[in-house]
N, C-alpha and C positions, 0 to 999 in steps of 0.2 A: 210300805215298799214291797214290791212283787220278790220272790225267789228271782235269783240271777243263776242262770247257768251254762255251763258250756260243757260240750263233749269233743274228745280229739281222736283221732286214730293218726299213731304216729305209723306205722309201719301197714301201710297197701296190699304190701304183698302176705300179709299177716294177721287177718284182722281176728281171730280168735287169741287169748295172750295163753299166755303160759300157762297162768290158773284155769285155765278152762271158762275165762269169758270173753265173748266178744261184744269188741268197741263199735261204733256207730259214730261217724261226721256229725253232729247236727246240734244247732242251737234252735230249733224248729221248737213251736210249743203245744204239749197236749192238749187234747179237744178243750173246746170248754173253759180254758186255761187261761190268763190274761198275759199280756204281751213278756218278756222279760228283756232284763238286758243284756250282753255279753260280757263274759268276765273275762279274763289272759287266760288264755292255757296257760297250766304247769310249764317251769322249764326247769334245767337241770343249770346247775354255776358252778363254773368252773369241774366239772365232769372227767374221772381219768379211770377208762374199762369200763365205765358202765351207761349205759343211753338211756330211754327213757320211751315204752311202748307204748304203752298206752295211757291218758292221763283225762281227769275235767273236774272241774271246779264248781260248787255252786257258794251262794252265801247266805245266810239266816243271821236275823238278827246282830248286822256289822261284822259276822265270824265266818271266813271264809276257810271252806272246806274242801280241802284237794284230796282226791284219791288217785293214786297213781302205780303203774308196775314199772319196774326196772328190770332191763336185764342185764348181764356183767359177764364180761368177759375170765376168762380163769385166772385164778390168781386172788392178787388183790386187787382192789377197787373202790374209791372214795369220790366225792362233792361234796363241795360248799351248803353246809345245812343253815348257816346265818341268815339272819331278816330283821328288816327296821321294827317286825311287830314279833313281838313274843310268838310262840309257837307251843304247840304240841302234837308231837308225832308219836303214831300207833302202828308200828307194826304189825300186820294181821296175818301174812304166811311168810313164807322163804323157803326156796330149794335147795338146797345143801349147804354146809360151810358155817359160817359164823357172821351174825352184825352187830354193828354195835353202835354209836357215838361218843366221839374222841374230841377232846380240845384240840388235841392236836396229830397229826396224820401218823405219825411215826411213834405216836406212847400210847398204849393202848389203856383203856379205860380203869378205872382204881375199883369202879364199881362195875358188877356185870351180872345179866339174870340169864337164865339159862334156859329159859323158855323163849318157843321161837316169836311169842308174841311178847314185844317188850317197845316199852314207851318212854316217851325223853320229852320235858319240860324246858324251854330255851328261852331266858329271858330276852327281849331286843335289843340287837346289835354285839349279841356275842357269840364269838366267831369259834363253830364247833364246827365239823365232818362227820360225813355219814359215812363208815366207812364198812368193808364186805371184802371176805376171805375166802376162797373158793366154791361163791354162793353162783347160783344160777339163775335165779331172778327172786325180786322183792316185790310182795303187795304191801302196801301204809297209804293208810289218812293222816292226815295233817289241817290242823286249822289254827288260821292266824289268826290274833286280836289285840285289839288297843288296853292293855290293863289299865290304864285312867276312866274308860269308857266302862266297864263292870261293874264299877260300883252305882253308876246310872242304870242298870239293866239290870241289877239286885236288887236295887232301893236300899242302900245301906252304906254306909260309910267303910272305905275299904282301906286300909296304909297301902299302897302299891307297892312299900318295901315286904311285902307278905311274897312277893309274887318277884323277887328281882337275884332269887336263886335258881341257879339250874338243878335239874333234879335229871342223872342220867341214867340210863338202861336201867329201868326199875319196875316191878309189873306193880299192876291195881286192877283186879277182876270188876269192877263195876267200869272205873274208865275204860276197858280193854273193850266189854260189851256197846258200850255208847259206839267207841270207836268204828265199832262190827257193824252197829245198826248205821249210824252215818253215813257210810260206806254203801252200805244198802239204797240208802235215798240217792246218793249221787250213780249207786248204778242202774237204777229204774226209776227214771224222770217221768216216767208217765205213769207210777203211782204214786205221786208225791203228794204229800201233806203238807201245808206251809205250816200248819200246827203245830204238828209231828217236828218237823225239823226244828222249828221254834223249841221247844220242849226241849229236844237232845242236846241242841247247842246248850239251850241257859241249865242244862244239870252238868254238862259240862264243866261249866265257870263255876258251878257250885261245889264239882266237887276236884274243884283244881284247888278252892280255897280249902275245903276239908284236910287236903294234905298237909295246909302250913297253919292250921288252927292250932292254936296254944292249949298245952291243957288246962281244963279247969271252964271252957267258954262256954258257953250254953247254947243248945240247939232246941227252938221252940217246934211246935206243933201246932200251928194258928188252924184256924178254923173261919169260912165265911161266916158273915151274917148272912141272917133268911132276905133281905133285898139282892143283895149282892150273890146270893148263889140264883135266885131267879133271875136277876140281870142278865150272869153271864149263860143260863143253861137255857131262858126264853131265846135269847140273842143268835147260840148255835143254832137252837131248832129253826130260826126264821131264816138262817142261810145255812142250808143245810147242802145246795147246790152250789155254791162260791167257796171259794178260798177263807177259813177264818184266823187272824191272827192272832198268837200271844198275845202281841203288846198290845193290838186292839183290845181283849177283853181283860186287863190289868187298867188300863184305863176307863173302860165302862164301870169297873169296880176301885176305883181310885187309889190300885194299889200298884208296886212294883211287878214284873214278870214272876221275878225269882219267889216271890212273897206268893201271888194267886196262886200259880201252880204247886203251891205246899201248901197253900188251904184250900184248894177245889180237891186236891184229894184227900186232904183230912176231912171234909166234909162228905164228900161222895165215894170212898175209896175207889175210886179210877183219877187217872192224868186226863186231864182236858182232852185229850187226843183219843183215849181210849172210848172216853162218853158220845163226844161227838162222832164215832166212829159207830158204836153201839147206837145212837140214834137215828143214823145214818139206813143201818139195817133194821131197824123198826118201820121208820119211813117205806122202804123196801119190802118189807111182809106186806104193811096196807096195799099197797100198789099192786104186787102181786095175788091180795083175795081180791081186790076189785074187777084184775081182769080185763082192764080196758086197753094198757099201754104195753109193745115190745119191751121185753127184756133191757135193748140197746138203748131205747128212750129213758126206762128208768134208770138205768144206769148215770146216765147227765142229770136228770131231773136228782138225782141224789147226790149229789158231787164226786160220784168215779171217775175215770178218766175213760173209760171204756167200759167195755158189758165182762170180758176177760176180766178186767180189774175188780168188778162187781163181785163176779162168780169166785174167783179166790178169795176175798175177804168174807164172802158169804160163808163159805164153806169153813173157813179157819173159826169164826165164830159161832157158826149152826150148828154144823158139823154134814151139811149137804148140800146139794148145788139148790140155787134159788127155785128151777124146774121142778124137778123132785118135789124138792119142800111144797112148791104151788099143789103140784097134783095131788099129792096127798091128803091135803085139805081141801080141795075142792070135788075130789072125790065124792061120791055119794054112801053111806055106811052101808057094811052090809048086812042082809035079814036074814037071821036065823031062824 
């Protein structure tokens, strides 16, 4: 299944938000890209002082992920944070004031963390508020998902009563980062990784269950076999211009998602995303000593979404733009 995604801009007269980014109309799809399908915008339920600027949705692996700003008028200000699917929401900034998640609209929360990035666990169909005290706008991701469905997406037998606690205003420095990077994919669709995203959802789910592990339970360190790590690392190189899925290569190696992705880098230490990402720009140096194709070609021919897209991942792992790097080796040495 293709990435789903949608972007909104609620407010016309407004299209930069508060945090200093701006929204974009479009469920249009980057170059090269395969078709997607549209998902609902965000909306806000039952809403009292606070609207909702900017918002869009994509989904990975059945776990759909909103990123959304609010802004609020002074005072107080709450909604309807309830949903038929469990939930997890991450706070990632806020301008002034206080938030938090409340049972209920008028008692304010037993537990509270004091940092402005704080996250809330909601199992489905229990009816909590988001609620905000003299704040001036909210950035948070949020993703929904089926707990009966994870333990298919782990490969592992899971008790759903693991996951049928609310856990409120609490931080977790690794969930907070996933939260950040998420956030990141749904606001630059046009360097998206189905990978990548694949990847962040299912460490996710992995480490929603770390919270509710018992002590005493064991976490292994698997490792591929030598078939099964050539399977999946010939398989990236061969499409190295398309889209490659998790679940596809958990199934080329006949394991769970959650299971490859902790033995392809116990095996390789890199995330599947990282390798095929590094392979990506090896593919990339050839092309560039060869010398035969634009920049913008190799860019598609590699799976970027653009030449743009190309040059910053170049650069974050070379440590220079592709041009550079080309002329330097193609230079002629010189004679002392």
């Amino acid at each position: 299944m293709g990435v789903l995604t949608v972007r909104v801009d609620f407010d016309e007269k407004r299209r930069v938000g508060l945090f200093g980014r701006r929204a974009t109309l479009s469920a249009s799809n980057p170059p090269g890209r395969r078709s997607m399908r549209t998902l609902d915008p965000p909306t806000l339920k039952s809403p009292h002082g606070v609207r909702m600027s900017m918002g869009h949705a994509r989904e990975w692996n059945g776990i759909t992920v909103q990123v959304v700003e609010l802004r609020c008028d002074p005072g107080r200000a709450w909604h309807d944070l309830s949903s038929s699917q469990a939930s997890l929401k991450v706070v990632l900034e806020q301008v002034g004031g206080h938030v938090e998640v409340r049972t209920r609209i008028n008692q304010p929360s037993a537990s509270s963390s004091s940092r402005a990035e704080v996250l809330n666990y909601v199992p489905a169909g229990m009816p909590v508020w988001g609620y905000s005290d003299d704040v001036l706008g909210i950035r948070s991701t949020r993703l929904f998902f089926d707990v009966t469905r994870l333990g298919s997406l782990l490969g592992e037998d899971i008790d759903p009563r693991r996951l049928d606690r609310p856990r409120l205003n609490f931080y977790d420095d690794r969930l907070a980062k996933l939260g950040r990077f998420l956030a990141r994919e749904c606001d630059l669709p046009e360097d998206y990784s189905s990978l990548y995203g694949d990847s962040l959802t299912m460490a996710i789910a992995i480490d929603l269950l770390r919270l509710t592990k018992r002590h005493g339970e064991s976490t292994k360190s698997p490792q591929l076999v030598a078939w099964q790590l050539r399977r999946a690392t010939e398989y990236m190189t061969a499409h190295l211009a398309t889209g490659v899925r998790l679940s596809h290569l958990a199934r080329l190696t006949g394991l769970s998602q959650a299971y490859f992705g902790r033995a392809f880098k116990a095996s390789t230490g890199l995330s599947p995303h990282r390798w095929l990402l590094e392979a990506r720009i090896t593919r990339v140096q050839e092309l560039l000593l060869e010398g035969k194709l634009p920049l913008v070609n190799i860019a598609l021919d590699t799976g970027f979404s653009e030449q743009s897209h190309l040059t910053r991942v170049f650069r974050s792992l070379v440590g220079t733009t592709p041009r550079t790097w080309q002329r330097e080796r193609r230079s002629p040495p010189l004679v002392r």
